[in-house]
Backbone as a printed PyTorch tensor [residue, N CA C, xyz], in Angstrom:
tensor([[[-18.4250, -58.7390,   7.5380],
         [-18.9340, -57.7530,   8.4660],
         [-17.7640, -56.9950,   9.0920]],

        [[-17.6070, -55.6690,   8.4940],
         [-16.5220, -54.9850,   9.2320],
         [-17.2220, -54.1440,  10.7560]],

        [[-16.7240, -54.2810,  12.2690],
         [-16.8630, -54.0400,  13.3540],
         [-17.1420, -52.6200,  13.1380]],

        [[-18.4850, -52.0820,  14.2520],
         [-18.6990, -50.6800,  14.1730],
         [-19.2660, -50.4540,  15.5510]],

        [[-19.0930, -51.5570,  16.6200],
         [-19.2270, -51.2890,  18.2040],
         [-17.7180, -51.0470,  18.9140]],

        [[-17.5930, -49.8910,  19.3480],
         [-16.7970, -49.9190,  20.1890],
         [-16.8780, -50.5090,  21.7080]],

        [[-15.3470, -49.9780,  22.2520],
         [-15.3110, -50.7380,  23.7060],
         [-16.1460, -50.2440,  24.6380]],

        [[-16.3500, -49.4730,  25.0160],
         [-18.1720, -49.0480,  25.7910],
         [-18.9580, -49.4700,  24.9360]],

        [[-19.3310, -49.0230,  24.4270],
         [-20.7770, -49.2590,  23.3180],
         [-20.7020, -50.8660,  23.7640]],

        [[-19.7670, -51.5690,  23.4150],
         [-19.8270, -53.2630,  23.1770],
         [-20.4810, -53.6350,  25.0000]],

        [[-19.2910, -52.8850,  26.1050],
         [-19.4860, -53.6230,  27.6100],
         [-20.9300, -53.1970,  27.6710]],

        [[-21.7010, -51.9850,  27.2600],
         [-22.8820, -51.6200,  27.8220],
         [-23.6870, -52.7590,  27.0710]],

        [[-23.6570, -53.0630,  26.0370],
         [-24.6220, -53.6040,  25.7360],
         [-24.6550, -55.1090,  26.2270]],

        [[-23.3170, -55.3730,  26.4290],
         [-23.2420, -56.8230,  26.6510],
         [-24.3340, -56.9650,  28.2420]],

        [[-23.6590, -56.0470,  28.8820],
         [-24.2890, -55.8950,  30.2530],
         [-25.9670, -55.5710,  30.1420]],

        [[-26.2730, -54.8060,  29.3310],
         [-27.6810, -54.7430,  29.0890],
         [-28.6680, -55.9810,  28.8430]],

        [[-27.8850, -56.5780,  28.0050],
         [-28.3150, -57.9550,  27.1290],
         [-28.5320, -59.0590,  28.8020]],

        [[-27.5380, -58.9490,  29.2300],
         [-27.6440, -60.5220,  30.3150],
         [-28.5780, -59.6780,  31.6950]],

        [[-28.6780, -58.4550,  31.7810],
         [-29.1530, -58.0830,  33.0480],
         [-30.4380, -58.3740,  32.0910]],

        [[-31.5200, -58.2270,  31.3250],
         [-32.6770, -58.5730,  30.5730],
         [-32.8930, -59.9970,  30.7720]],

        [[-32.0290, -61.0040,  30.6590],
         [-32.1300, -61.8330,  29.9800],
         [-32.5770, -62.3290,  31.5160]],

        [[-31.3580, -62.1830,  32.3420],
         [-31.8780, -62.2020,  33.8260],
         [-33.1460, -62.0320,  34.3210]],

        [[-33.4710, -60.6820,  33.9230],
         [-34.7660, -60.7230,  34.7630],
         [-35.7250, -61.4010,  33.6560]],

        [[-35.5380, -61.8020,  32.6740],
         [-36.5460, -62.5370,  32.1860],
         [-36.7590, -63.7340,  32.9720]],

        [[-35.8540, -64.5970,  32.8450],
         [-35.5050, -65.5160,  33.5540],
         [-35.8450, -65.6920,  34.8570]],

        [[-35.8440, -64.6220,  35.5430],
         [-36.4070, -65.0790,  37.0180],
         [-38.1830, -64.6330,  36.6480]],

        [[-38.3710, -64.6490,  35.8950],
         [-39.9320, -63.7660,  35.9440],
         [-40.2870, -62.3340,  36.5400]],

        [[-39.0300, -61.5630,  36.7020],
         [-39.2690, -60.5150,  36.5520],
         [-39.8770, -59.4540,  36.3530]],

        [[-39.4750, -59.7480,  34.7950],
         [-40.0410, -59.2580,  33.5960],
         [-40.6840, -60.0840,  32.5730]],

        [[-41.7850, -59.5740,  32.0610],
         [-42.3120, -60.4920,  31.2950],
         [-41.2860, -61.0460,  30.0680]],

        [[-42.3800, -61.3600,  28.8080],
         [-41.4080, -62.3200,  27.8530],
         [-40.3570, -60.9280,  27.3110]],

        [[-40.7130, -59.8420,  26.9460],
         [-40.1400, -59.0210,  26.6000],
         [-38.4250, -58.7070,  26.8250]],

        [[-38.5740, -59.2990,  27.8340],
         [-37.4200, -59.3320,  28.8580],
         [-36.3180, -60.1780,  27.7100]],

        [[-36.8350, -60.9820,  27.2230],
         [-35.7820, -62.3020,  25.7380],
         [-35.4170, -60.8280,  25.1850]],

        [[-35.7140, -60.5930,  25.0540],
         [-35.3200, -59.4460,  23.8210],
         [-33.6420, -58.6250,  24.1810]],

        [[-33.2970, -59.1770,  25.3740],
         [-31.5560, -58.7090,  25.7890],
         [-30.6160, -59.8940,  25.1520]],

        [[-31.0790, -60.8060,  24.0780],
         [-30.1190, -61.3990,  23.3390],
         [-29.6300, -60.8840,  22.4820]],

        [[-30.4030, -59.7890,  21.7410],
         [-30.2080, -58.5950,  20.9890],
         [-29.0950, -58.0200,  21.2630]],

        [[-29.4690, -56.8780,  22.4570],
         [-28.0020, -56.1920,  22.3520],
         [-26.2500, -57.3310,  23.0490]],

        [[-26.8190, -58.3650,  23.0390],
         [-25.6340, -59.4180,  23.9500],
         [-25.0820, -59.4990,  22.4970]],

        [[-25.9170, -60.3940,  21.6350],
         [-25.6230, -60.8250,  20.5320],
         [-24.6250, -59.6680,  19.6570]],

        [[-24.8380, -58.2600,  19.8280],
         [-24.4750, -57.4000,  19.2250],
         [-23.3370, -56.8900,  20.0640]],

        [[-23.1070, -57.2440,  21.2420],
         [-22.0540, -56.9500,  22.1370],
         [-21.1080, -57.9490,  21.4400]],

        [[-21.2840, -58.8230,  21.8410],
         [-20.5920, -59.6960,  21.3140],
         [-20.1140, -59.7940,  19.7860]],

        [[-20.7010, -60.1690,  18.7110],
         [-20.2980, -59.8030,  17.7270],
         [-19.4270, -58.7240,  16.8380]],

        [[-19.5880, -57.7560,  17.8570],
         [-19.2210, -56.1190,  17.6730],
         [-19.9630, -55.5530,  16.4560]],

        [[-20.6950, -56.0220,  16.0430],
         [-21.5160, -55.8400,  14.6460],
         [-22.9520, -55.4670,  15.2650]],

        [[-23.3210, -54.1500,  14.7300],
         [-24.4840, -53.9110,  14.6330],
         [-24.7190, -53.1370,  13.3150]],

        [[-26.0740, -53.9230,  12.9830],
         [-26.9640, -53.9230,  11.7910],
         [-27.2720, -52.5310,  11.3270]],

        [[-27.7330, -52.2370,  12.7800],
         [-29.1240, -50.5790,  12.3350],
         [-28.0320, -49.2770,  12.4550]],

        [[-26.2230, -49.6120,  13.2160],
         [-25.3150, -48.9680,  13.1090],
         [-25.0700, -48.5170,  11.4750]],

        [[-24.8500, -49.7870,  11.2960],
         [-24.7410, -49.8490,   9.0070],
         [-25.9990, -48.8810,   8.5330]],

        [[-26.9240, -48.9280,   9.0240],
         [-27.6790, -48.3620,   8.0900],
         [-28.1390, -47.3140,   8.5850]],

        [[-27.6030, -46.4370,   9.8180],
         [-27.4950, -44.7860,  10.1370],
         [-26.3070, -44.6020,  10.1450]],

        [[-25.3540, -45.3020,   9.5320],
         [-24.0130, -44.1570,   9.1740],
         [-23.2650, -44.4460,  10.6010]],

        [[-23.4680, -45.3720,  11.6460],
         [-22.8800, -44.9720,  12.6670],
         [-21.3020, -46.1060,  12.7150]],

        [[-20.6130, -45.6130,  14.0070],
         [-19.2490, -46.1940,  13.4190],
         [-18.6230, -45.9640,  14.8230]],

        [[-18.8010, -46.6850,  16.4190],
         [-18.4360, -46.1200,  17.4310],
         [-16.9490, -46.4750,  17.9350]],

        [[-16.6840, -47.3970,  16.7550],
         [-15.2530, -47.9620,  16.8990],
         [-14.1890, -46.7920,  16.4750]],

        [[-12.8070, -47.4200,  17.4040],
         [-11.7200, -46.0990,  17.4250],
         [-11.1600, -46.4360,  16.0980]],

        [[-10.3340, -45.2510,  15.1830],
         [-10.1610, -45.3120,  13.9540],
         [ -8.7530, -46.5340,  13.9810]],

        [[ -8.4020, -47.7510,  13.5050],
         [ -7.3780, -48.4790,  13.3400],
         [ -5.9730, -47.6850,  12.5130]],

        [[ -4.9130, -47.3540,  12.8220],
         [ -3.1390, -47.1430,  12.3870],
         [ -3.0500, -48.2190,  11.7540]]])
């Protein structure tokens, strides 16, 4: 898996992922709310899937 999240792209999502996961967790939000392991998982990893398959690439070019 070659990386195609950059350094925003990666903090937003990471932050997206645990503020979800949060309010799932407190009951918040309903179950829907699980669904911020997604973009965590993808924060983290720096790999996203649906990036590969629209061509996208938010990482800075490597020297």
């Amino acid at each position: 898996m070659k990386s195609n999240v950059g350094t925003i792209d990666r903090v937003l999502r990471i932050v997206a992922g645990l503020v979800l996961i949060a309010l799932a967790a407190t009951g918040t939000v309903g179950w829907w709310g699980w669904l911020g392991v997604v973009p965590l998982a993808t924060g983290l990893f720096r790999f996203c899937p649906a990036y590969t398959l629209l061509g996208i690439n938010t990482c800075p070019m490597k020297k």
